[in-house]
C-alpha positions in Angstrom: 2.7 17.1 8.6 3.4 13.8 6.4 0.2 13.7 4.1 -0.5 10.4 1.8 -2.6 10.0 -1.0 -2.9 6.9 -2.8 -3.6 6.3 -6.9 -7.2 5.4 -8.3 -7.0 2.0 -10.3 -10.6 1.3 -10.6 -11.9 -1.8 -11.9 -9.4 -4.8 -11.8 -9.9 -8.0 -13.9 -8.8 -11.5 -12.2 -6.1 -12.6 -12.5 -4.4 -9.2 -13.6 -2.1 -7.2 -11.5 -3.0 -4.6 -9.2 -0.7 -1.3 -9.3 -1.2 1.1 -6.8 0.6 4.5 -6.0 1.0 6.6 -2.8 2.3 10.2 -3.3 4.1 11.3 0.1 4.3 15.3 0.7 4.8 17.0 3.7 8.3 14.5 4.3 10.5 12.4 2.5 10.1 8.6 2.0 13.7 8.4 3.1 13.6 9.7 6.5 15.2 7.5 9.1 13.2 5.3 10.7 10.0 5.9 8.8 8.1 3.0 7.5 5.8 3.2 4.6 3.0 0.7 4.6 -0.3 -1.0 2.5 -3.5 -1.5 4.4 -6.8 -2.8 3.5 -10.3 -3.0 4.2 -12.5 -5.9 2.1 -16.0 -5.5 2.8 -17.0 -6.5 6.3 -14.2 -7.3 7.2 -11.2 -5.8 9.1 -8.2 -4.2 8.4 -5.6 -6.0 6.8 -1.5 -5.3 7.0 0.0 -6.2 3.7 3.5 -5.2 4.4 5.9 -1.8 4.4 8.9 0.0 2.7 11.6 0.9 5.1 12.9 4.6 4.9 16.5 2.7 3.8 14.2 0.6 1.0 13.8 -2.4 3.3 10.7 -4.6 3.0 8.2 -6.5 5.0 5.5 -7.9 3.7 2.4 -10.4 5.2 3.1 -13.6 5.5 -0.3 -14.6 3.7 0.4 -12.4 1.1 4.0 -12.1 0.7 3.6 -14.7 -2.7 2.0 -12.0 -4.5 3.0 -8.9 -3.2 5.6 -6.7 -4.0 6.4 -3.3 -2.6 8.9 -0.8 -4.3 9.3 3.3 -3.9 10.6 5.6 -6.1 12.4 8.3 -4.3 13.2 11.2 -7.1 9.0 11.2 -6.7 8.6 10.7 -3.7 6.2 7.8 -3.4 6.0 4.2 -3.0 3.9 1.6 -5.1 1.8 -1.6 -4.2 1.8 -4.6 -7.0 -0.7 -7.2 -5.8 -0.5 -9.9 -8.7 -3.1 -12.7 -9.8 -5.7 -10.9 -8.0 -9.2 -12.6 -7.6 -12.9 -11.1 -6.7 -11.6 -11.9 -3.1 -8.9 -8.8 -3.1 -11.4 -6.2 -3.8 -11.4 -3.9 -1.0 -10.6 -0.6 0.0 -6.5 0.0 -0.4 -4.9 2.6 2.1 -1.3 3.6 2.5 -0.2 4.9 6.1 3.1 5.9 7.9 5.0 6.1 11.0 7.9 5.6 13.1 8.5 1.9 12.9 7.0 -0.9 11.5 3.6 -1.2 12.7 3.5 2.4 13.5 0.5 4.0 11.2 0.7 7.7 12.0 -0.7 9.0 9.2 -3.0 7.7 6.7 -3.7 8.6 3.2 -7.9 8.4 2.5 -8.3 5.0 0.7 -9.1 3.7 -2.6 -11.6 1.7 -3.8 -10.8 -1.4 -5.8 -13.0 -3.3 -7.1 -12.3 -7.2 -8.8 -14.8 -8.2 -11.5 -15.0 -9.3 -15.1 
């Protein structure tokens, strides 16, 4: 069974860049037809699609946040990485990654990470 965990950044300043990590076992980032994605929760609030990594290195991001937002994968590792840049108070929220069989498709969920945005 795929299993996902994603990295702890902590405490992000505004305006910095966020980096976060999601270590894949259990499968390969390269399967076909997999797609890797970035979730998150803000307090409150919902859950938020942020985009995905196709199994071929394909990406897809949110349309809101696609400005900002880069995702990239690094396959001798196994994982794929987040980059959220010029972040402000208002992206602090819990980060997941998930997987599944096509985009949109969120099988399998790594247990979230808490980031927080404060000077």
């Amino acid at each position: 069974q795929v299993q996902l965990q994603e990295s702890v950044p902590g405490l992000v300043k505004p305006s910095q860049t966020l980096s976060l990590t999601c270590t894949v076992s259990g499968g390969s980032i390269t399967t076909n037809y997999y797609y890797w994605s970035w979730i998150r929760q803000p307090p409150g609030k919902g859950l938020e699609w942020m985009g995905a990594i196709r199994y071929d290195g394909g990406t897809y991001y949110s349309p809101s946040l696609k400005s900002h937002t880069s995702i990239s994968r690094d396959t001798s590792k196994n994982q794929f990485s987040l980059q959220l840049s010029s972040v402000t108070p208002e992206d602090t929220a819990v980060y997941y990654c998930a997987s599944g069989t096509g985009l949109g498709s969120l099988a399998y969920w790594g247990q979230g990470t808490q980031v927080t945005v404060s000077s």
